[in-house]
C-alpha positions as CSV (number, residue, x, y, z in Angstrom):
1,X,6.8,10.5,12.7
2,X,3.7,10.3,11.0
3,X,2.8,7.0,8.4
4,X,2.8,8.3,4.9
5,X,0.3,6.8,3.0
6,X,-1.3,6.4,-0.4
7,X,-5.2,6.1,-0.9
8,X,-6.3,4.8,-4.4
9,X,-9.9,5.0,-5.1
10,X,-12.3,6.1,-7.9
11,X,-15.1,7.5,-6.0
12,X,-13.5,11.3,-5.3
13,X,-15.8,11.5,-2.2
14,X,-14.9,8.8,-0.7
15,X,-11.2,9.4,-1.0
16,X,-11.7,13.1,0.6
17,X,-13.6,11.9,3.1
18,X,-11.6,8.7,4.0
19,X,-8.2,11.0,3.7
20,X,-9.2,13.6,6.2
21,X,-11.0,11.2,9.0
22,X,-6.8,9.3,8.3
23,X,-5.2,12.5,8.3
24,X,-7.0,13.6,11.7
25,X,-5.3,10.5,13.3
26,X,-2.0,12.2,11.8
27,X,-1.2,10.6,9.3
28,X,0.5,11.8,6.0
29,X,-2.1,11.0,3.2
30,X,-1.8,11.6,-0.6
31,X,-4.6,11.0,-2.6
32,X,-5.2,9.4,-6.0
33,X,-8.3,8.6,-8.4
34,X,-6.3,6.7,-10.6
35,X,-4.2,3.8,-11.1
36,X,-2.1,5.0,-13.4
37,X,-1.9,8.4,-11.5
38,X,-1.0,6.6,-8.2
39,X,1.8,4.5,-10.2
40,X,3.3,7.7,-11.0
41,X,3.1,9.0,-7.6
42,X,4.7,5.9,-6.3
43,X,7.5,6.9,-8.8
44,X,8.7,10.1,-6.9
45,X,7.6,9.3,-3.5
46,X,8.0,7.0,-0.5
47,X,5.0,5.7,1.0
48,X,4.5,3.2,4.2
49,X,1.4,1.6,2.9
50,X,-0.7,1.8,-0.3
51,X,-4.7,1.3,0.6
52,X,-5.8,0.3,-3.0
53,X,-9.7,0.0,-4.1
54,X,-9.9,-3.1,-6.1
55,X,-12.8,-2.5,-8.6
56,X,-11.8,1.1,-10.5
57,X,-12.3,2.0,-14.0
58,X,-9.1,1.3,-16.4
59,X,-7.1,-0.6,-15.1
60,X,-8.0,-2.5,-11.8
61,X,-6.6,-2.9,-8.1
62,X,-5.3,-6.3,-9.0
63,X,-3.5,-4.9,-11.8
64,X,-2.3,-2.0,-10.2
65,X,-1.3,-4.4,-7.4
66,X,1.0,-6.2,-9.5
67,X,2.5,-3.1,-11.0
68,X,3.5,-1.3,-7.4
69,X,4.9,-4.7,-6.2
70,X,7.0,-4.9,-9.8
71,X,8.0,-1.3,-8.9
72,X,8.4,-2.1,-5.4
73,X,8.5,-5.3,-3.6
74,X,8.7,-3.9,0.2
75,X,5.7,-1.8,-0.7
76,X,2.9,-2.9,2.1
77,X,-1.1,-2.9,0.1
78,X,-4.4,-3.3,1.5
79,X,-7.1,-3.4,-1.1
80,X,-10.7,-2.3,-0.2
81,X,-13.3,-3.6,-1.7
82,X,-17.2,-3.3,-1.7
83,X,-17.5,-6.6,-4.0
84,X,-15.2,-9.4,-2.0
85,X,-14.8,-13.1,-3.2
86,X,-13.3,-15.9,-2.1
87,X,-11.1,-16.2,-5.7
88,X,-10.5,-12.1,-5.3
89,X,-8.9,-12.4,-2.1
90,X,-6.6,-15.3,-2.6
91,X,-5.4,-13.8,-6.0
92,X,-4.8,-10.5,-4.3
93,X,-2.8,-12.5,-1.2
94,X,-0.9,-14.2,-3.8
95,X,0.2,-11.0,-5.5
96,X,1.2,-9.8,-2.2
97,X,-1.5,-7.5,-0.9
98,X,-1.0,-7.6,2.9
99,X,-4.9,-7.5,3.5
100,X,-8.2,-6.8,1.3
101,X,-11.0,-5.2,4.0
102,X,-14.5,-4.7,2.9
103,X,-16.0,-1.2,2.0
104,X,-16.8,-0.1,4.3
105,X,-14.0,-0.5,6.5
106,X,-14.2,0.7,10.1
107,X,-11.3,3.7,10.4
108,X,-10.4,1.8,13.6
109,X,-9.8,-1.3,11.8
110,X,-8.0,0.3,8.5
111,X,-5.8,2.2,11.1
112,X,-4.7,-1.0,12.5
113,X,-4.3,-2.5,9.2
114,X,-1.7,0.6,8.3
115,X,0.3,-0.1,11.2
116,X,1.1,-3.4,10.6
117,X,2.1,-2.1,6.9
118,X,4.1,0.2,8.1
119,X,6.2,-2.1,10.3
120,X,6.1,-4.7,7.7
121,X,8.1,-2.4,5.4
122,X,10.5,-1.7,7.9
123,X,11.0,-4.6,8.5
124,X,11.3,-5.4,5.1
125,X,13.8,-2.5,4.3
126,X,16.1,-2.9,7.2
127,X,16.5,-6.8,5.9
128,X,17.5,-5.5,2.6
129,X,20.1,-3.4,4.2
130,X,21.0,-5.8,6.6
131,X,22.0,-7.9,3.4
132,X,23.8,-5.0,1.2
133,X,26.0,-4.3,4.7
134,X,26.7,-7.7,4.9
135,X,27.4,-8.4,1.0
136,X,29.9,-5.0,1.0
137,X,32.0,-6.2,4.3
138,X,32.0,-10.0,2.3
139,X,33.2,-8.0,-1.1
140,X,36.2,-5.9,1.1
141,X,39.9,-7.3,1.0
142,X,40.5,-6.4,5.1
């Protein structure tokens, strides 16, 4: 089973180009230029892990950051950035991105990066499932 992910970035280039060199190492990639495009997407679909550019037009990778993980806490985000700092990267960890890599980003390294997501949300998921099992057999009269 492939990783399904969700690449959020401005520059329409660089999303082409960084979605087929991903979807050559099989994964499952859907594209979006947009924040607000991407939030929508994130509506009707389930995605392993969100790689979100964190300076775009409208409304920014911070922002959209906090939206998905309002939408979604168990969603796994690594921002990209070509413009890093110090206060950038601790606001984004405090949010809950999982990891901000500078632009640009060896494919090696952002492969890597969307592993751990992935397992991170499964993690995460089968927690939250472990807990509605438990809080159903608790809730039954046996």
């Amino acid at each position: 089973m492939s990783d399904k992910i969700l690449l959020i970035d401005d520059e329409e280039d660089f999303v082409e180009t960084l979605a087929e060199r991903m979807r050559s190492r099989d994964m499952d990639v859907s594209t979006s230029t947009t924040a607000m495009e991407a939030l929508e997407k994130i509506d009707h679909e389930s995605f392993d892990a969100i790689v979100l550019d964190l300076q775009m037009p409208g409304m920014d990778g911070l922002e959209a950051l906090k939206r998905i993980k309002e939408k979604n806490p168990n969603l796994q985000v690594i921002l990209l950035t070509g413009q890093a700092t110090i206060e950038k990267s601790v606001e984004a960890m405090k949010l809950g991105a999982l990891d901000l890599l500078e632009k640009p980003a060896s494919i090696e390294e952002l492969t890597e990066k969307i592993k751990k997501a992935s397992t991170e949300k499964m993690i995460l998921v089968n927690k939250e499932n472990e807990e509605k099992i438990k809080k159903i057999i608790r809730g039954k009269a046996w």
